[in-house]
PQR file with spaces between the fields and no chain letter, atoms N, CA, C, O and H, PARSE charges and radii, in Angstrom:
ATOM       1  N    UNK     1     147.445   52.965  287.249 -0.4000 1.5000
ATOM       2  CA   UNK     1     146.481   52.437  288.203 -0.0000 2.0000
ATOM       3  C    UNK     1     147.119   52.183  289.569  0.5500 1.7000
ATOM       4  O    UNK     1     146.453   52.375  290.586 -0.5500 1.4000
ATOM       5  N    UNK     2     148.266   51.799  289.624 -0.4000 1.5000
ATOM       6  CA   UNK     2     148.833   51.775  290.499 -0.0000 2.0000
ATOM       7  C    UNK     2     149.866   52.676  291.611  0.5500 1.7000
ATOM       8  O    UNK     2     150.982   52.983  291.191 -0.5500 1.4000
ATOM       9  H    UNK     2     148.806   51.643  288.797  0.4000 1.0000
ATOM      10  N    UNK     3     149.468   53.087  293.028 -0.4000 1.5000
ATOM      11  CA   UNK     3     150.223   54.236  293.482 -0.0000 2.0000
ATOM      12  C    UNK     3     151.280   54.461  293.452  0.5500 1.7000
ATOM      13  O    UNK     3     151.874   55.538  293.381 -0.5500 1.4000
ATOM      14  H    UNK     3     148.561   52.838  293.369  0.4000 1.0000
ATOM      15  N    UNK     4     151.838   52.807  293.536 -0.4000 1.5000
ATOM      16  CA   UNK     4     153.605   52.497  293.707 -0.0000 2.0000
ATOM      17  C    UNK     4     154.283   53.201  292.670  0.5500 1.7000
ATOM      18  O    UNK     4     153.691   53.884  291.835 -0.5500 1.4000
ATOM      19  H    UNK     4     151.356   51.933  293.594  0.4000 1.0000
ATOM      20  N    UNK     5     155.783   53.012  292.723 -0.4000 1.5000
ATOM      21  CA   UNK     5     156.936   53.511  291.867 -0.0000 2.0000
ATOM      22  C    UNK     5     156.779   52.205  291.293  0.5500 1.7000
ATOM      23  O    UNK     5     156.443   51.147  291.826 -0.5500 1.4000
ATOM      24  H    UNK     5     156.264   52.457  293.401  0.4000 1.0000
ATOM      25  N    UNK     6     157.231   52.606  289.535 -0.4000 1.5000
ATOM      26  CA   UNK     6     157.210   51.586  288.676 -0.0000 2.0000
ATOM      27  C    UNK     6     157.901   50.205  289.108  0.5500 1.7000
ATOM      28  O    UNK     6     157.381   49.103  288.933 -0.5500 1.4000
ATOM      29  H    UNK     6     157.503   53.465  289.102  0.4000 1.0000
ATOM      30  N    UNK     7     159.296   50.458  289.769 -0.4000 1.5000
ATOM      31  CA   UNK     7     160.535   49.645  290.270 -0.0000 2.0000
ATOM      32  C    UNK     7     159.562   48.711  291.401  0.5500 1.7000
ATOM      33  O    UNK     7     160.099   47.638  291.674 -0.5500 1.4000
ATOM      34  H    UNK     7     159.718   51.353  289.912  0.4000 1.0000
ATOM      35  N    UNK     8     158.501   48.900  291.952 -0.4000 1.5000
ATOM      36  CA   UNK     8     158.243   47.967  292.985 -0.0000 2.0000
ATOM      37  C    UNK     8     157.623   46.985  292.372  0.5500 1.7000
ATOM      38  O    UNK     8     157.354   46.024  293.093 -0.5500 1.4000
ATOM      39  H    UNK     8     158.064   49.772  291.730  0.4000 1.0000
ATOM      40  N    UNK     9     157.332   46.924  291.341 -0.4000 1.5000
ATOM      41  CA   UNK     9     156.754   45.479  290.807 -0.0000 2.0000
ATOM      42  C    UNK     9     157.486   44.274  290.159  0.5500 1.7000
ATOM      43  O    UNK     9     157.120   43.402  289.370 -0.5500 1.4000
ATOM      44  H    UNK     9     157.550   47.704  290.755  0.4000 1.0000
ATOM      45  N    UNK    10     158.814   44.588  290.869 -0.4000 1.5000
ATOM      46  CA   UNK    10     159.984   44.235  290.451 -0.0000 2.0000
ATOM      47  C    UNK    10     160.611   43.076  291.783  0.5500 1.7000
ATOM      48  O    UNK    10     161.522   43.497  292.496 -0.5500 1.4000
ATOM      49  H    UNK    10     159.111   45.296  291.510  0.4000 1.0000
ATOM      50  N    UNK    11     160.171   41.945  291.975 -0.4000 1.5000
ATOM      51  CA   UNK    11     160.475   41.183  292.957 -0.0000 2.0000
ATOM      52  C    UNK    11     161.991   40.679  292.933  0.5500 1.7000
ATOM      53  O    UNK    11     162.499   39.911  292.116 -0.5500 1.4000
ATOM      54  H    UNK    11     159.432   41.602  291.396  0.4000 1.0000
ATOM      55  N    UNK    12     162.622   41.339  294.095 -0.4000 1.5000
ATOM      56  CA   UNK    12     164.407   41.554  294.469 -0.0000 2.0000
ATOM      57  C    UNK    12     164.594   39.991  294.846  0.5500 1.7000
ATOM      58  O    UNK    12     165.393   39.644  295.716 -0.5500 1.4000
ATOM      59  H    UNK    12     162.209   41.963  294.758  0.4000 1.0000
ATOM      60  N    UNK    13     164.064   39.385  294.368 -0.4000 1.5000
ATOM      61  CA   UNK    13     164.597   37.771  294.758 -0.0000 2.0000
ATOM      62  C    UNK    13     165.964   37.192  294.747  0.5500 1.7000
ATOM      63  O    UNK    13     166.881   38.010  294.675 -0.5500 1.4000
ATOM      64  H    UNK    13     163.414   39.667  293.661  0.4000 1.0000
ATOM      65  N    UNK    14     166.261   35.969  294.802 -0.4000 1.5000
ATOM      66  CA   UNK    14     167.010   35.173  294.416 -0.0000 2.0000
ATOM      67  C    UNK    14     167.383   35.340  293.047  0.5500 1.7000
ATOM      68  O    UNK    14     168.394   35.866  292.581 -0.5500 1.4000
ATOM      69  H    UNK    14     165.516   35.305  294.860  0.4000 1.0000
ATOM      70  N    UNK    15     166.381   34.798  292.461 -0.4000 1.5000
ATOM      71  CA   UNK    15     166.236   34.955  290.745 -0.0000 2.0000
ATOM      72  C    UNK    15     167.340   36.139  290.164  0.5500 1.7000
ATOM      73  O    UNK    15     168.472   35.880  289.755 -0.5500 1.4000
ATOM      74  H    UNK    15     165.560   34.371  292.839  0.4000 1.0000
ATOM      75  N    UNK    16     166.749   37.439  290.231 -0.4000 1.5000
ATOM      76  CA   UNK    16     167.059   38.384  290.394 -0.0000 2.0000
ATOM      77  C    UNK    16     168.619   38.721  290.661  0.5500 1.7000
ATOM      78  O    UNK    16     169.357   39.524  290.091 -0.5500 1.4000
ATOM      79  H    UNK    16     165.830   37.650  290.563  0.4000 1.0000
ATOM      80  N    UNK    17     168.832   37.929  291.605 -0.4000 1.5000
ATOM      81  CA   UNK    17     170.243   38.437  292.130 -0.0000 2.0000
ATOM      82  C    UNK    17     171.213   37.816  290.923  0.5500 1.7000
ATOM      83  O    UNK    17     172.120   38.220  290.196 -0.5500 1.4000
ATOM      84  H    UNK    17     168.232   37.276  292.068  0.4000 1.0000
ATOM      85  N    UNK    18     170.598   36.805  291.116 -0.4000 1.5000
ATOM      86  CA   UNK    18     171.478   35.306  289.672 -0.0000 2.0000
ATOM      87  C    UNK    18     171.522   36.137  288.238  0.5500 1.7000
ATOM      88  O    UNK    18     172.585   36.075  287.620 -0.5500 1.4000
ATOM      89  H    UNK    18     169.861   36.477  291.707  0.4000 1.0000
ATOM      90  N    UNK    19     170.716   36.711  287.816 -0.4000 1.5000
ATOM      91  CA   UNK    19     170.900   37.890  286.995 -0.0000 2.0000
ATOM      92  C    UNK    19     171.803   38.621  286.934  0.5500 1.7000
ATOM      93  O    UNK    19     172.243   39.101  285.889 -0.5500 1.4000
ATOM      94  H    UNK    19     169.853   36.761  288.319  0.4000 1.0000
ATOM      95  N    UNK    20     172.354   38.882  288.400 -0.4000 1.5000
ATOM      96  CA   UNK    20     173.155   40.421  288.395 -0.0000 2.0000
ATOM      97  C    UNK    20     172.676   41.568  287.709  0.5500 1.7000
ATOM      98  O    UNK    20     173.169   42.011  286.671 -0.5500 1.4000
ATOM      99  H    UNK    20     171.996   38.492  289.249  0.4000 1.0000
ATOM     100  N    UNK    21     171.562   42.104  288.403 -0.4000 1.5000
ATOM     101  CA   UNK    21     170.668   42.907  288.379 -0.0000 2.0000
ATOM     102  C    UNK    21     170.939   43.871  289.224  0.5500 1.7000
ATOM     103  O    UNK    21     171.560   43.557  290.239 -0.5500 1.4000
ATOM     104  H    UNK    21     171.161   41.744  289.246  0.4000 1.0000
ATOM     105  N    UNK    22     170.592   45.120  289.046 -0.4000 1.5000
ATOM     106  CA   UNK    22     170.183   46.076  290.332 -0.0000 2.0000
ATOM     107  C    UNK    22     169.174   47.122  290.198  0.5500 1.7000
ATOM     108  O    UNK    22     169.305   47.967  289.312 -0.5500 1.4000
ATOM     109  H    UNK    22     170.087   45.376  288.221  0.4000 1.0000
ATOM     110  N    UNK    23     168.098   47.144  291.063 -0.4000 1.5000
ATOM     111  CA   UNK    23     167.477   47.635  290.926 -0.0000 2.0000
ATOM     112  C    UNK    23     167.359   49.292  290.701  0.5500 1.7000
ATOM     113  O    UNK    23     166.362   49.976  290.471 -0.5500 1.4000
ATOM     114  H    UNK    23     167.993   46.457  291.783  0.4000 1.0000
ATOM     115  N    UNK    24     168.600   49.625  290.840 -0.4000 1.5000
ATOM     116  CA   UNK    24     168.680   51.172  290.441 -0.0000 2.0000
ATOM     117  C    UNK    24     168.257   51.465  289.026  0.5500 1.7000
ATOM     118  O    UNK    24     167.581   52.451  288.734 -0.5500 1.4000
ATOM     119  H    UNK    24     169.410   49.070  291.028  0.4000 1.0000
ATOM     120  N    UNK    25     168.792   50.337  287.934 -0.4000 1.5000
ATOM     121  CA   UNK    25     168.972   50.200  286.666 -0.0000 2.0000
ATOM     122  C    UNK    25     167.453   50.309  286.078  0.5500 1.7000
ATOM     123  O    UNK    25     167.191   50.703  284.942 -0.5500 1.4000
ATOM     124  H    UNK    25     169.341   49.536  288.171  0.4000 1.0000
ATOM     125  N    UNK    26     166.413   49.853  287.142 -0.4000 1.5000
ATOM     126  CA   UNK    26     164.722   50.142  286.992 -0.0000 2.0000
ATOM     127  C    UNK    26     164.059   50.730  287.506  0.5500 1.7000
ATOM     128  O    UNK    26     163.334   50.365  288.431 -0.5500 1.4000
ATOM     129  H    UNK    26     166.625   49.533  288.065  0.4000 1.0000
ATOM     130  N    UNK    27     164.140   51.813  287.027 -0.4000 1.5000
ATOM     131  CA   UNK    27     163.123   53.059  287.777 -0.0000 2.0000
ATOM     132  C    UNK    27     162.091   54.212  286.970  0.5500 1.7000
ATOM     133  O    UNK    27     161.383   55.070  287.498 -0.5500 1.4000
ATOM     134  H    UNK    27     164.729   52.110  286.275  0.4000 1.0000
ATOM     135  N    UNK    28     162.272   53.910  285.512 -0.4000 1.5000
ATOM     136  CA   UNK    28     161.154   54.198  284.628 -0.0000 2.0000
ATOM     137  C    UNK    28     160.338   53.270  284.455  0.5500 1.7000
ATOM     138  O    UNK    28     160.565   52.144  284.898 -0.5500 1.4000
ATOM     139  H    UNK    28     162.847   53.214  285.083  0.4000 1.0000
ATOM     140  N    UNK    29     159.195   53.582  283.754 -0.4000 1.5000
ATOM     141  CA   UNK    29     158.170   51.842  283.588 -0.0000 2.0000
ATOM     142  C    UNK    29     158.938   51.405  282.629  0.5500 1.7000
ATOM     143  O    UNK    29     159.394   50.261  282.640 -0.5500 1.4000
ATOM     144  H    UNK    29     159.010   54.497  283.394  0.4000 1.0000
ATOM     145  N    UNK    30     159.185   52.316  281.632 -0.4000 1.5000
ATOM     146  CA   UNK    30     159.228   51.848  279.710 -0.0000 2.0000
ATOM     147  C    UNK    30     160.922   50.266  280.453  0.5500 1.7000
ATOM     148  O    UNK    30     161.135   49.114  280.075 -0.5500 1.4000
ATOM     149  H    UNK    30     158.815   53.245  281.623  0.4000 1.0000
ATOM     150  N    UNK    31     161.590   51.084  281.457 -0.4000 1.5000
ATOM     151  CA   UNK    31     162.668   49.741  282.193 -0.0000 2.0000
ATOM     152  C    UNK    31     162.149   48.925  282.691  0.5500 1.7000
ATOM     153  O    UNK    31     162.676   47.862  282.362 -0.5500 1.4000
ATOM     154  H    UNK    31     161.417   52.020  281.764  0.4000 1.0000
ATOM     155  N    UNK    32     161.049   48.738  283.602 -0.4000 1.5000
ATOM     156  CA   UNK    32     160.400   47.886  284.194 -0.0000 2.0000
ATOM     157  C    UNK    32     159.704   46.837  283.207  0.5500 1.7000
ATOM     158  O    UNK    32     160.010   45.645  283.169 -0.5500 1.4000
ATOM     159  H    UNK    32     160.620   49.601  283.869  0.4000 1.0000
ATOM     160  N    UNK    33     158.683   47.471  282.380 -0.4000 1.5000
ATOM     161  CA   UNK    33     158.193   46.852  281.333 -0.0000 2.0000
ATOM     162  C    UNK    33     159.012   45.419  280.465  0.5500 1.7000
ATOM     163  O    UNK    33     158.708   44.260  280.186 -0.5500 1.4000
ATOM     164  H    UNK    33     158.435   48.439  282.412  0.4000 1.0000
ATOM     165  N    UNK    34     160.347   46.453  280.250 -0.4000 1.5000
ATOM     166  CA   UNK    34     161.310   45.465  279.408 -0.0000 2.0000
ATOM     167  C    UNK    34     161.678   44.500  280.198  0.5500 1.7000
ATOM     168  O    UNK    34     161.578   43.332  279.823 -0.5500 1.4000
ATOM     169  H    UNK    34     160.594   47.395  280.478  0.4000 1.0000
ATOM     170  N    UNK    35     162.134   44.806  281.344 -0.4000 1.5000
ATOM     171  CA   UNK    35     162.575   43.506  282.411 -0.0000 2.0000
ATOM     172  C    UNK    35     161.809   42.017  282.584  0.5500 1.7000
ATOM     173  O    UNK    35     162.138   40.831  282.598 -0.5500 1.4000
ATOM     174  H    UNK    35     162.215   45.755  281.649  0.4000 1.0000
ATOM     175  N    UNK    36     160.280   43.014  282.740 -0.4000 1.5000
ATOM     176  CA   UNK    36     159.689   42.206  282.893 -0.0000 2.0000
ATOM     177  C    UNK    36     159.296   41.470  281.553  0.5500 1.7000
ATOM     178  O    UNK    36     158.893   40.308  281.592 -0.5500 1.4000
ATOM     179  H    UNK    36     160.012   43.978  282.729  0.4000 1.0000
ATOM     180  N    UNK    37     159.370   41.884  280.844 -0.4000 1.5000
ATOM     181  CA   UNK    37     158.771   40.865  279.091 -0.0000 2.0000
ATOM     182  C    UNK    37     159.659   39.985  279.242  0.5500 1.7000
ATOM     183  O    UNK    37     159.441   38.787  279.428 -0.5500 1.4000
ATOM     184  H    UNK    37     159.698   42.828  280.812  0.4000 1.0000
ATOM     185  N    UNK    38     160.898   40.606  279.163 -0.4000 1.5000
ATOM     186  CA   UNK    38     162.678   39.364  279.414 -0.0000 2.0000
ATOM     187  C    UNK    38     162.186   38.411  280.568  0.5500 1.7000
ATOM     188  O    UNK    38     161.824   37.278  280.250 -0.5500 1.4000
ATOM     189  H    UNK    38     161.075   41.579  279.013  0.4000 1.0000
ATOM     190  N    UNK    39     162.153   38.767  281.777 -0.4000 1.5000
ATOM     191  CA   UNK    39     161.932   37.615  283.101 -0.0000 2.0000
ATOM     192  C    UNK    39     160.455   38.104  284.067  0.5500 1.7000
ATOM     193  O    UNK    39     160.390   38.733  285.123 -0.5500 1.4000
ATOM     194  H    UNK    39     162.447   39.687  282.035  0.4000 1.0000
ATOM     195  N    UNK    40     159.445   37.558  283.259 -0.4000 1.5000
ATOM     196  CA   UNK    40     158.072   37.684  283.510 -0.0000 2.0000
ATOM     197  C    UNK    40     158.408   36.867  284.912  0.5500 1.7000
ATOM     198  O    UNK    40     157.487   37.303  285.604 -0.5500 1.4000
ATOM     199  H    UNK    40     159.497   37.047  282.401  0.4000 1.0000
ATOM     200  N    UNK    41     158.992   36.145  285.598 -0.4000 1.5000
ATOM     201  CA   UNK    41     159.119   35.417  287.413 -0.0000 2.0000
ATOM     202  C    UNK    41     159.602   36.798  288.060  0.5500 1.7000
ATOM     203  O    UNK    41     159.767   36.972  289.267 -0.5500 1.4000
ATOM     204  H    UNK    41     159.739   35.791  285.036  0.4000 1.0000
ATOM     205  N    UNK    42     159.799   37.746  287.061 -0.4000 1.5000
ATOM     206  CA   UNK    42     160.246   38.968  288.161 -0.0000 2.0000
ATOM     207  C    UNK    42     158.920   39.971  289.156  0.5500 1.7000
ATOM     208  O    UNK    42     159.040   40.665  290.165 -0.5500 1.4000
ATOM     209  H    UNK    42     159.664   37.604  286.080  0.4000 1.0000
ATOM     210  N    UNK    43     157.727   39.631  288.310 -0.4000 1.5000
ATOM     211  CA   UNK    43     156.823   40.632  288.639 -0.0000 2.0000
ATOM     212  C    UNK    43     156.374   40.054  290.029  0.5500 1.7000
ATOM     213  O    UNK    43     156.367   38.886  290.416 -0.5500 1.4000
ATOM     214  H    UNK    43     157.629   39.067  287.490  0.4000 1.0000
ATOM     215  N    UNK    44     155.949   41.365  290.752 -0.4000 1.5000
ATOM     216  CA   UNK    44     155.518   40.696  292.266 -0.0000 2.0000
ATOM     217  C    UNK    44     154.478   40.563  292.162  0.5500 1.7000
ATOM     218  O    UNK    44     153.874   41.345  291.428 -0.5500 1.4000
ATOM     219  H    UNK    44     155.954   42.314  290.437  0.4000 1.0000
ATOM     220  N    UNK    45     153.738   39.471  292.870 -0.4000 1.5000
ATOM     221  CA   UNK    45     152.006   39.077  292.811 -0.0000 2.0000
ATOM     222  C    UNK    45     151.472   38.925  293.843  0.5500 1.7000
ATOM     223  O    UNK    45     152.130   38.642  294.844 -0.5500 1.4000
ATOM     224  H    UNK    45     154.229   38.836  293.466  0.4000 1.0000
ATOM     225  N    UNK    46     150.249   39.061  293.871 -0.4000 1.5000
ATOM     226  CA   UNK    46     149.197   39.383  292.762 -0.0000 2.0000
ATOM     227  C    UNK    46     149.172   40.939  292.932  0.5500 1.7000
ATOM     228  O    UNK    46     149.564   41.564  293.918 -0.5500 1.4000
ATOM     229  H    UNK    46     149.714   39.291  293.058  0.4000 1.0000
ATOM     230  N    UNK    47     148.771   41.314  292.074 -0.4000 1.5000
ATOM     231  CA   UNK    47     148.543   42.588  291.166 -0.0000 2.0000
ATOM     232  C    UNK    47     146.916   42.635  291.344  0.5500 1.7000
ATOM     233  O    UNK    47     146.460   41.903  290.466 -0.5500 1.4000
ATOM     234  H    UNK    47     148.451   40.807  291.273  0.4000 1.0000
ATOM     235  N    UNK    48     146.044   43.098  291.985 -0.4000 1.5000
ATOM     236  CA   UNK    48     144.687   43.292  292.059 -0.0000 2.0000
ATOM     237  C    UNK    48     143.926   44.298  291.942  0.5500 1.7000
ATOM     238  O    UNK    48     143.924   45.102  292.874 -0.5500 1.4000
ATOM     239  H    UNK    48     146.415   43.693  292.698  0.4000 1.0000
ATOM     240  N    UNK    49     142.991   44.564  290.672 -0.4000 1.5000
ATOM     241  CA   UNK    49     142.698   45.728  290.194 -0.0000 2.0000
ATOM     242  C    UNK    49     141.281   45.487  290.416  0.5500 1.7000
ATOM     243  O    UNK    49     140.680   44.458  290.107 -0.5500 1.4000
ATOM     244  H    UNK    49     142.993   43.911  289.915  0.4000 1.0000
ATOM     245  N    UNK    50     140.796   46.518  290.977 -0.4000 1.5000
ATOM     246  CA   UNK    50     139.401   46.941  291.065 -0.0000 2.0000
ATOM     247  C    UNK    50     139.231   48.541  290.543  0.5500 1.7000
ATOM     248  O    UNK    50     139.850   49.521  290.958 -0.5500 1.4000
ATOM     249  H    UNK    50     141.284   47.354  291.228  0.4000 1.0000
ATOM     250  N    UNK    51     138.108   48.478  289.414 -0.4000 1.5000
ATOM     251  CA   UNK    51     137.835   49.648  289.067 -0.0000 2.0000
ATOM     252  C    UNK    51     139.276   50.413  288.212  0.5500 1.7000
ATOM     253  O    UNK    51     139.846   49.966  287.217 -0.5500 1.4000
ATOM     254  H    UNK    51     137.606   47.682  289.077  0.4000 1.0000
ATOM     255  N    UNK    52     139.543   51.455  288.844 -0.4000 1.5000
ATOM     256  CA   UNK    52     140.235   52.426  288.345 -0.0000 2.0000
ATOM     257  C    UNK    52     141.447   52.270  288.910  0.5500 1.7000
ATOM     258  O    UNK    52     142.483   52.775  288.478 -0.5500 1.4000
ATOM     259  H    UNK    52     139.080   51.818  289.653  0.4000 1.0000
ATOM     260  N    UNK    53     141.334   51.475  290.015 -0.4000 1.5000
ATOM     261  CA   UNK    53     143.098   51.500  290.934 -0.0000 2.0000
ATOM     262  C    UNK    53     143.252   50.272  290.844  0.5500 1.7000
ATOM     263  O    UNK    53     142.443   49.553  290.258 -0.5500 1.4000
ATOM     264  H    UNK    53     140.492   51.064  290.365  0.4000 1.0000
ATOM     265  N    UNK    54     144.599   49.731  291.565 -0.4000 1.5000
ATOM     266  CA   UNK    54     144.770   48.090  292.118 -0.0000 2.0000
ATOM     267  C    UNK    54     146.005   48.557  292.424  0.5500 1.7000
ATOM     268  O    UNK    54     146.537   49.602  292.050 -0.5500 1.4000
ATOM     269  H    UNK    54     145.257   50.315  292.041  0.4000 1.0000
ATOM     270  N    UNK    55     146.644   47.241  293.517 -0.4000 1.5000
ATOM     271  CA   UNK    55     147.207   47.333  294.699 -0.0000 2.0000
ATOM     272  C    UNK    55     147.920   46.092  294.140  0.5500 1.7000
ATOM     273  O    UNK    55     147.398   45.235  293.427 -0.5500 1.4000
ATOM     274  H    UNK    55     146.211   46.392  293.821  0.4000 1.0000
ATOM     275  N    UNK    56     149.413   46.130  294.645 -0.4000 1.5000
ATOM     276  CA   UNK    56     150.568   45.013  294.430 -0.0000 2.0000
ATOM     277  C    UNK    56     150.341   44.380  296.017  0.5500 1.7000
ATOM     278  O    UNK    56     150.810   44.938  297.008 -0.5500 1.4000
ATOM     279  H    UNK    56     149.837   46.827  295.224  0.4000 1.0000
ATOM     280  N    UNK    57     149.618   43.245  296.065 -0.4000 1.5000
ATOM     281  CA   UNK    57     148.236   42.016  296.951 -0.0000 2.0000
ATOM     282  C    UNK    57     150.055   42.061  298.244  0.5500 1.7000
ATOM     283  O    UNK    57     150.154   40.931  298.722 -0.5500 1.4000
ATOM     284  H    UNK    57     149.237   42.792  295.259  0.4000 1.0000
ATOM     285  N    UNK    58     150.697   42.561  298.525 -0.4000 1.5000
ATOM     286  CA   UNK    58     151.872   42.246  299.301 -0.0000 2.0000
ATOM     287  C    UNK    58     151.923   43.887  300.526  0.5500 1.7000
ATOM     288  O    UNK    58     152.352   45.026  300.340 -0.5500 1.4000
ATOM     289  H    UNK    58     150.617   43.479  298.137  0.4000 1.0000
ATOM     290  N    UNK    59     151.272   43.227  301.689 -0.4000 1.5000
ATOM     291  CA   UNK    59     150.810   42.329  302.392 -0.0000 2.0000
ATOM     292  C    UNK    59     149.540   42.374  301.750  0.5500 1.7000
ATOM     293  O    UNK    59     149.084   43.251  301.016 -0.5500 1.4000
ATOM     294  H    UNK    59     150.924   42.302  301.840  0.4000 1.0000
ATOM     295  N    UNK    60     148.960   41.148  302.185 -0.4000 1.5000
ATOM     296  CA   UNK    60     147.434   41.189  302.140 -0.0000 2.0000
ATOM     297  C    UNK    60     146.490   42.430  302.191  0.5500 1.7000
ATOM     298  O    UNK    60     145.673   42.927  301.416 -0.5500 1.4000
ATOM     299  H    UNK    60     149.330   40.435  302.781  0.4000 1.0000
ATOM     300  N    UNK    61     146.936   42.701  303.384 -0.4000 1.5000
ATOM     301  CA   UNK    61     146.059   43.684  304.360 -0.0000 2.0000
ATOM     302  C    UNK    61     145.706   44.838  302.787  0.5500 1.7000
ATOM     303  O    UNK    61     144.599   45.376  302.756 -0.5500 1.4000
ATOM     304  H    UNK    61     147.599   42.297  304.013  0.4000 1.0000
ATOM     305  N    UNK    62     146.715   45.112  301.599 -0.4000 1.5000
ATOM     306  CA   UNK    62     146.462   46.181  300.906 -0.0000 2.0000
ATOM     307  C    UNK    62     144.998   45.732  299.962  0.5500 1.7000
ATOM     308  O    UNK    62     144.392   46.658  299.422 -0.5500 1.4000
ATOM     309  H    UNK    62     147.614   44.675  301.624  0.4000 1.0000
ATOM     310  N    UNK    63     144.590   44.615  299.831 -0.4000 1.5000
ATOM     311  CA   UNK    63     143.751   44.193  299.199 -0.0000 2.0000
ATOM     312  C    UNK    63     142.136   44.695  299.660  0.5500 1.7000
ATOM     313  O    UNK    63     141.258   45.056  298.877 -0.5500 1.4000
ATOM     314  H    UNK    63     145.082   43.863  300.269  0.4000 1.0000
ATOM     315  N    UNK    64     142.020   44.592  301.313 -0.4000 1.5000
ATOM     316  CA   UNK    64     141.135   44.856  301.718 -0.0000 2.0000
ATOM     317  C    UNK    64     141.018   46.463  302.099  0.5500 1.7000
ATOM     318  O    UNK    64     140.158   47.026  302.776 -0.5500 1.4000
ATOM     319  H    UNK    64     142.733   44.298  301.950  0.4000 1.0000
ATOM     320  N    UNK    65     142.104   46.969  301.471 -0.4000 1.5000
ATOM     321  CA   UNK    65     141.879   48.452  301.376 -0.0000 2.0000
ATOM     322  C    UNK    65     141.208   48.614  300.721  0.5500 1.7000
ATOM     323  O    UNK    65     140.089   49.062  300.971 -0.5500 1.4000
ATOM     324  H    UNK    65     142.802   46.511  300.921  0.4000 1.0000
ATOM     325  N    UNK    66     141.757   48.223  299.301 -0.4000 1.5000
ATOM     326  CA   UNK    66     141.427   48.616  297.878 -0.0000 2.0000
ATOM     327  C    UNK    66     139.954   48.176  297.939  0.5500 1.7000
ATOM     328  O    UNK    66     139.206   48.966  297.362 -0.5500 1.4000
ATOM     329  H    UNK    66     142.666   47.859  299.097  0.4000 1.0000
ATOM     330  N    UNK    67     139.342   47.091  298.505 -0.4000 1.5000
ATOM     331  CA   UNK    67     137.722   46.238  298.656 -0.0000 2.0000
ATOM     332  C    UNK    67     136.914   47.186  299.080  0.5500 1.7000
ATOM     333  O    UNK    67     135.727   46.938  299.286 -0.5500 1.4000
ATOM     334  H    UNK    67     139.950   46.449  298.974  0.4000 1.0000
């Protein structure tokens, strides 16, 4: 549903860094997926689905595309 690469729903925070993480290491979903089940504070939000698509809500402005 979403246009992005799996890896962008993957918020490069602080958090993240304290991990010792890198985001190279996530770039399939089935990687993303797992990351995220392990540290669900990783996913970026909001996630807003209308219909058949939705848009990772960062900036705003993508929300009122998708509207």
């Amino acid at each position: 549903m979403l246009p992005n690469e799996p890896a962008e729903l993957i918020r490069e925070d602080n958090h993240f860094k304290q991990l010792g993480l890198s985001i190279g290491d996530y770039q399939s979903a089935d990687q993303v997926i797992e990351l995220l089940l392990e540290h669900p504070k990783l996913m970026q939000r909001p996630v807003v689905v209308r219909g058949d698509q939705a848009v990772i809500a960062r900036p705003s402005e993508l929300v009122e595309e998708l509207l």
